[in-house]
C-alpha positions as CSV (number, residue, x, y, z in Angstrom):
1,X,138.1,76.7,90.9
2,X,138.1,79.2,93.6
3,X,136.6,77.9,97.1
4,X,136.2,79.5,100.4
5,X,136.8,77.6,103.4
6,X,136.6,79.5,106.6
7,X,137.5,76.3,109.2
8,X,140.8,75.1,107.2
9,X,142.4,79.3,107.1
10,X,140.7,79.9,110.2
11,X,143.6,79.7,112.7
12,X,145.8,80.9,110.7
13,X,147.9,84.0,109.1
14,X,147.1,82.1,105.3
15,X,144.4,84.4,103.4
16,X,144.7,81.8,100.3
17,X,146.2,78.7,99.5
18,X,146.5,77.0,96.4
19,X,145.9,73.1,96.0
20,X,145.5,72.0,92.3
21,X,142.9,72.6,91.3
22,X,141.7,74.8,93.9
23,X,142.5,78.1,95.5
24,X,141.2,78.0,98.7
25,X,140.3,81.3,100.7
26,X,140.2,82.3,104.3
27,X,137.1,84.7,103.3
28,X,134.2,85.2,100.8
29,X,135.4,89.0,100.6
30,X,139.0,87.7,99.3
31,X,137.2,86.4,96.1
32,X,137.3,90.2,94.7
33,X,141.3,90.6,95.6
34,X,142.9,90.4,92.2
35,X,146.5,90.6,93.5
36,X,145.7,87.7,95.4
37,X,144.0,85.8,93.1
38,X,146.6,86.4,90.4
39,X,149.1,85.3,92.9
40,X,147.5,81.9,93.4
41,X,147.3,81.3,90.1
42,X,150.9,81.9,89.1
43,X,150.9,79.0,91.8
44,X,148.3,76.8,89.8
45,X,150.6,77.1,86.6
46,X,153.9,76.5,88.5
47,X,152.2,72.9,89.8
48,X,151.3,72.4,86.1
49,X,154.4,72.5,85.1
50,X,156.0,70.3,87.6
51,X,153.3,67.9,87.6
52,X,151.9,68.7,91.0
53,X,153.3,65.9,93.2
54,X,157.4,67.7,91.7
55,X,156.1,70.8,93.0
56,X,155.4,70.0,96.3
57,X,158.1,68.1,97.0
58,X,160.3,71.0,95.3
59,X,158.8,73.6,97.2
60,X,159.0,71.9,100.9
61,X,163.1,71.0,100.3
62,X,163.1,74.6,99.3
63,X,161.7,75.5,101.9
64,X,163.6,73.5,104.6
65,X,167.0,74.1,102.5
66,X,166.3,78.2,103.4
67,X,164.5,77.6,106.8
68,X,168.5,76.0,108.1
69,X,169.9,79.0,105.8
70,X,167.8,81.9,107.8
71,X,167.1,79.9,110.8
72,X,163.4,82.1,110.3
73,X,160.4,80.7,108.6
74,X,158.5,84.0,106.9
75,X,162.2,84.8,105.4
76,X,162.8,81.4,104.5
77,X,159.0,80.9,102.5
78,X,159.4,84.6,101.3
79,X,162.8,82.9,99.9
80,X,161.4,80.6,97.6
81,X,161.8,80.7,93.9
82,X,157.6,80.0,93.5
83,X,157.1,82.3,96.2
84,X,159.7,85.1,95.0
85,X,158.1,84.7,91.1
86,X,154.6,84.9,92.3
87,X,154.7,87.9,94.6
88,X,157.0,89.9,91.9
89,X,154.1,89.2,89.2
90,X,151.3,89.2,91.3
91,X,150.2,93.2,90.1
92,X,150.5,92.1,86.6
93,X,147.4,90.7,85.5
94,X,148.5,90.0,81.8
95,X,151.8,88.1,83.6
96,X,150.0,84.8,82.8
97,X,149.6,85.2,79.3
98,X,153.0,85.8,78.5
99,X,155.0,83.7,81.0
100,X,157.6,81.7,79.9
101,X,157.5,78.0,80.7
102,X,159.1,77.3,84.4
103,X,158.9,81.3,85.2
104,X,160.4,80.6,88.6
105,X,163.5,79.5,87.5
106,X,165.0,83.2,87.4
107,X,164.0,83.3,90.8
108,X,166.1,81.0,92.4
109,X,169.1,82.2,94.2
C-alpha cells in the first residue's frame, strides 16, 4: 500500500520510505515515479525475507558498522547491501519477478 504523508517527509531530504507494508511518500506527485516506487518495493521484498523486525535490525548495524568505516552518513547508507541492491535494480521494472531469494546478498562488501 502506497500512502502519502506530507508532515512525517516534510523536514526532511526522504522522498519515500518504506515501512512494511507501506511505502510512504513525501508527495502525491511521487506516486507516478516508477524508479522510485520500484526502489521501495525491492525494499518491501527484502523485509519479507528477513521477517521485518531481521531487517531492521540488519540494516541499522549496517548502517552504523559503515557510518565508523566512512565517518559520513550519505556514503555510509549509500553503502548498504539493501540500499546498494535496490538503487542498482531500481530502472528494472521486471527486477522483481525474477529476483533471487535474499538479492542483496551480492551486494555486500
Amino acid at each position: 500500500m502506497i500512502i502519502v504523508l506530507h508532515a512525517l517527509l516534510k523536514n526532511t531530504k526522504i522522498s519515500a520510505i518504506t515501512l512494511f507494508p507501506l511505502i510512504i511518500l513525501r508527495t502525491r506527485a511521487l506516486r507516478s515515479d516508477s524508479v522510485l516506487i520500484t526502489h521501495e518495493k525491492i525494499h518491501l521484498r527484502q523485509q519479507l525475507e528477513l521477517l521485518i523486525v531481521f531487517f531492521y535490525i540488519w540494516y541499522v548495524t549496517e548502517y552504523y558498522y559503515h557510518y565508523f568505516r566512512l565517518k559520513n552518513p550519505y556514503k555510509a547508507y549509500k553503502a548498504i547491501s539493501f540500499e546498494r541492491e535496490a538503487y542498482a535494480m531500481e530502472h528494472d521494472p521486471n527486477y522483481l519477478a525474477t529476483r533471487k531469494l535474499w538479492g542483496f546478498w551480492k551486494y555486500i562488501g
